[in-house]
C-alpha positions in Angstrom: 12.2 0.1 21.5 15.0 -2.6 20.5 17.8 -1.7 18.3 19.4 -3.9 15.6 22.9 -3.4 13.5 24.1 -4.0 10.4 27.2 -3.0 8.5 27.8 -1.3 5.6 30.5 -2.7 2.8 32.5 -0.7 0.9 29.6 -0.7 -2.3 27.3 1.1 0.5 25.4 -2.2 1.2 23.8 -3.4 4.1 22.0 -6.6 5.0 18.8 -6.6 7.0 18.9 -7.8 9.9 16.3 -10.7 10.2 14.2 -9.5 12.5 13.9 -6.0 11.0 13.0 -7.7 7.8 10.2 -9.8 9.4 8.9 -6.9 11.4 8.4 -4.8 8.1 7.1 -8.4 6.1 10.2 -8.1 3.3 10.9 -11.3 1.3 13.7 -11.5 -1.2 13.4 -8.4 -4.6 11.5 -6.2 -2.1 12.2 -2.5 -1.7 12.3 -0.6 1.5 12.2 3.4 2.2 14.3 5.9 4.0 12.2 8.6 5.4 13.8 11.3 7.1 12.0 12.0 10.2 14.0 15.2 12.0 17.5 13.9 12.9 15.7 10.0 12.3 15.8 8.1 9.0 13.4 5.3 9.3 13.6 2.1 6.9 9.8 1.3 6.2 8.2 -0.7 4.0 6.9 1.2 1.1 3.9 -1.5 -0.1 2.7 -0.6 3.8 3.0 2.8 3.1 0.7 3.0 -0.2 -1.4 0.5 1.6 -2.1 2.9 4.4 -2.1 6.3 2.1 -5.0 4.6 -0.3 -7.1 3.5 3.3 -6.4 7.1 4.4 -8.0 8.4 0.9 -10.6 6.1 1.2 -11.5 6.8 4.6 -15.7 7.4 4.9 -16.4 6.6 1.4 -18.2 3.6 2.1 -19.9 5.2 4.4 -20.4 8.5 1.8 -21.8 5.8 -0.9 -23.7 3.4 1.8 -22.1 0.4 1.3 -23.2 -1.6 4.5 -22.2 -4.7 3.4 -20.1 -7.0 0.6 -23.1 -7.4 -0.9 -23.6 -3.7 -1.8 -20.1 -3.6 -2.7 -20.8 -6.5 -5.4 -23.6 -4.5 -6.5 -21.7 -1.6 -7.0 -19.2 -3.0 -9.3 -21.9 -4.5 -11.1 -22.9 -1.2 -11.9 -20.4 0.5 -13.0 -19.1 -2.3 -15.2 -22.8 -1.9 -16.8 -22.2 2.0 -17.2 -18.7 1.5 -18.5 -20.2 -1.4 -21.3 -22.7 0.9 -22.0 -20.3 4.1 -22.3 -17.8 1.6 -24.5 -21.3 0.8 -26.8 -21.9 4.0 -27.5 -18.7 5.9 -28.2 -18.6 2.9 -31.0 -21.5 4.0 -31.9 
C-alpha cells in the first residue's frame, strides 16, 4: 500500500497527484468518485466502475445465449438488426 498527498486550497480543491492519476487512467475533463467505504473514502475512477458493473450484469450471458465465438456474436447482431427492420416495417405498416 503507498500513500500519496495532496493539499486542499481554500475553494476545497485538490490536485491529483500524478501517480494516483495514472494508476486510476485520468486524463484532463475526467471525473473521479468518492466512495465511502467504513471510516475510508476511496477516489475511484467512475468509467472503471460502470465498466466493471455492466461485465458483472453480463456475467454468463454469452454463455446463456451460446455465443462461442465473434463470429456468433456478428451473427447475432445480424439478427436482431433484421428483427428490429422488420418490427420498424411493420408498425409503418
Amino acid at each position: 500500500m503507498s500513500m500519496e498527498l495532496a493539499k486542499i486550497t481554500s475553494k476545497g480543491q485538490i490536485t491529483l497527484p500524478i501517480e494516483i492519476r495514472r494508476r486510476l487512467r485520468l486524463k484532463d475533463g475526467d471525473k473521479v468518485a468518492f466512495i465511502e467505504m467504513g471510516s475510508q473514502i476511496v477516489v475511484a475512477n467512475p468509467i472503471a466502475i460502470a465498466i466493471k458493473d455492466v461485465q458483472e450484469a453480463f456475467a454468463g450471458e454469452a454463455e446463456r445465449l451460446e455465443l462461442k465465438d465473434e463470429e456468433d456474436v456478428v451473427s447475432l447482431v445480424k439478427e436482431v438488426r433484421r428483427n428490429r427492420k422488420a418490427k420498424q416495417r411493420a408498425d409503418r405498416a
